[in-house]
N, C-alpha and C positions, 0 to 999 in steps of 0.2 A: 504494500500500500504506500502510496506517494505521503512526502510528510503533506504537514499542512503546509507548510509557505510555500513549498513549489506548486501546493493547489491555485495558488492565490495570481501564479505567475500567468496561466492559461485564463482569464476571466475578461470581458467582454464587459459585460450589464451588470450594474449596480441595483438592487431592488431595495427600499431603506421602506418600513412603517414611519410613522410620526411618533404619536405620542407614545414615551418610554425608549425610544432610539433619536428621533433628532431632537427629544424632549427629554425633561427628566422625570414626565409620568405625574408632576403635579400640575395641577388649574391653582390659577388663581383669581377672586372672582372681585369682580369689584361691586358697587353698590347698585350698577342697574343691569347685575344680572351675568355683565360679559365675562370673558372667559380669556383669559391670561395664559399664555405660554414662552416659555423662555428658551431661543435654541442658539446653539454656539456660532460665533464667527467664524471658528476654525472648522467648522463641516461644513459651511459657506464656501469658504475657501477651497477646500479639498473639492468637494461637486464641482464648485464653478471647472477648476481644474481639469476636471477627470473629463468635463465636457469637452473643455478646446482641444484636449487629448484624442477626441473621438472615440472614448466611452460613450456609453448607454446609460441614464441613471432615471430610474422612476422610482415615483411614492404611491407605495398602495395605503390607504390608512382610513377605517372607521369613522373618520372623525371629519365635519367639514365647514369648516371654519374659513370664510374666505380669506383672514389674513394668513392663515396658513399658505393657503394657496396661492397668495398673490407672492409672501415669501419666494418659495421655491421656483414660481415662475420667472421672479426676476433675477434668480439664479441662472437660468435659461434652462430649468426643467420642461420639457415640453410634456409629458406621459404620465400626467397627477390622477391617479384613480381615487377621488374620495365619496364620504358616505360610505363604503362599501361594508355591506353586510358578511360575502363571504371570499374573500381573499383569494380565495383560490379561483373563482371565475376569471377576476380581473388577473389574475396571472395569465390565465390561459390562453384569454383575449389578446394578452398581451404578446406574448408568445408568437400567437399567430398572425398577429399582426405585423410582424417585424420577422418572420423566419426563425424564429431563434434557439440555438440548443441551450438546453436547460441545463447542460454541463458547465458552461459558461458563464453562468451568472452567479451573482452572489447575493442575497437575501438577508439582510438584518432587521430580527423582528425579536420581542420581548414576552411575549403573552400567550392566552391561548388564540386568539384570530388568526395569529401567523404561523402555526403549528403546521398547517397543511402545504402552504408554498415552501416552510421550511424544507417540508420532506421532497419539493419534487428540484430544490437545486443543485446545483451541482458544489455551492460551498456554501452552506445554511451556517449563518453566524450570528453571534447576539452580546449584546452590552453585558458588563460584568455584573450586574442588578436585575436581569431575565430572571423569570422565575425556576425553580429547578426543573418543572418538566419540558423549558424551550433549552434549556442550559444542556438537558443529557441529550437531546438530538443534534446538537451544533459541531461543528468540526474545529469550530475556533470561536470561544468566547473573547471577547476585548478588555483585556486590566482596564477600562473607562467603561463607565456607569452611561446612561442613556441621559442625551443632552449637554453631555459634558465633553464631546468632540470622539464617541467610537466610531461614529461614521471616518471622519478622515482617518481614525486606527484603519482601519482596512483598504481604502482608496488611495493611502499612504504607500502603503505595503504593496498593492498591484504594480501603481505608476513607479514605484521605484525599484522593482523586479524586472521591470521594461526600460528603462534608462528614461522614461517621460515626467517624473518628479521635480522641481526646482529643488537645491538648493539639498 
């Protein structure tokens, strides 16, 4: 079996949930109701990255918030699946929409939603705060906690397996 970090060198597509991975899984609410999320600069950074590199990177994620969405759009995520009830449709969609081997990609998800894309990628990963039963299916948890920059832990590691990293 290949270790993990030579998995990481073959990877294509980014697949990242929101809350719990580009978040740290709490709301904060304020007095008329809205709903507060705090996500890092540095997996800003890394996405934008990975994009001009000519990665792949989508958000599937329950949750639909449109400053969420407007976030990562102006990231220049273009492939934001949200509301989504069952995760695994929009993988599939996804998938098919773009040709794509499910060896290749890579999935960071925390929770039970994401349990089932977990099982069909080819490097299912998750923040160091997943719960244990996304934890025993991942091939590489991230020493960083969700919202605290594990997304760039992993888009790090790709782009600099490929010589396409700064710095």
């Amino acid at each position: 079996m290949p270790t993990v970090l030579s998995q990481f060198k073959d990877i294509h597509t980014f697949i990242f949930d929101v809350d719990g991975v580009l978040t740290n899984s709490q709301l904060l609410l304020t007095e008329k109701g809205e709903l507060l999320r705090s996500v890092s600069t540095r997996d800003g950074y890394a996405i934008r990255r990975a994009l001009q590199q000519g990665y792949r990177v989508a958000i599937i994620t329950g949750g639909k918030s449109q400053g969420v969405i407007s976030r990562f759009q102006k990231l220049g995520i273009v492939d934001i699946y949200a509301g989504i009830q069952h995760k695994v449709d929009a993988f599939e969609e996804y998938l098919l929409t773009y040709d794509l081997d499910p060896a290749g990609i890579l999935f960071m998800g925390d929770d039970f939603p994401d349990y089932e894309v977990l099982q069909k990628v080819g490097l299912p990963t998750c923040p160091n705060d997943a719960i244990p039963e996304i934890q025993a299916i991942c091939q590489y948890i991230s020493p960083i906690k969700g919202g605290g920059g594990c997304a760039r832990d992993v888009i790090e590691k790709v782009l600099k397996l490929n010589g396409k990293w700064v710095g």
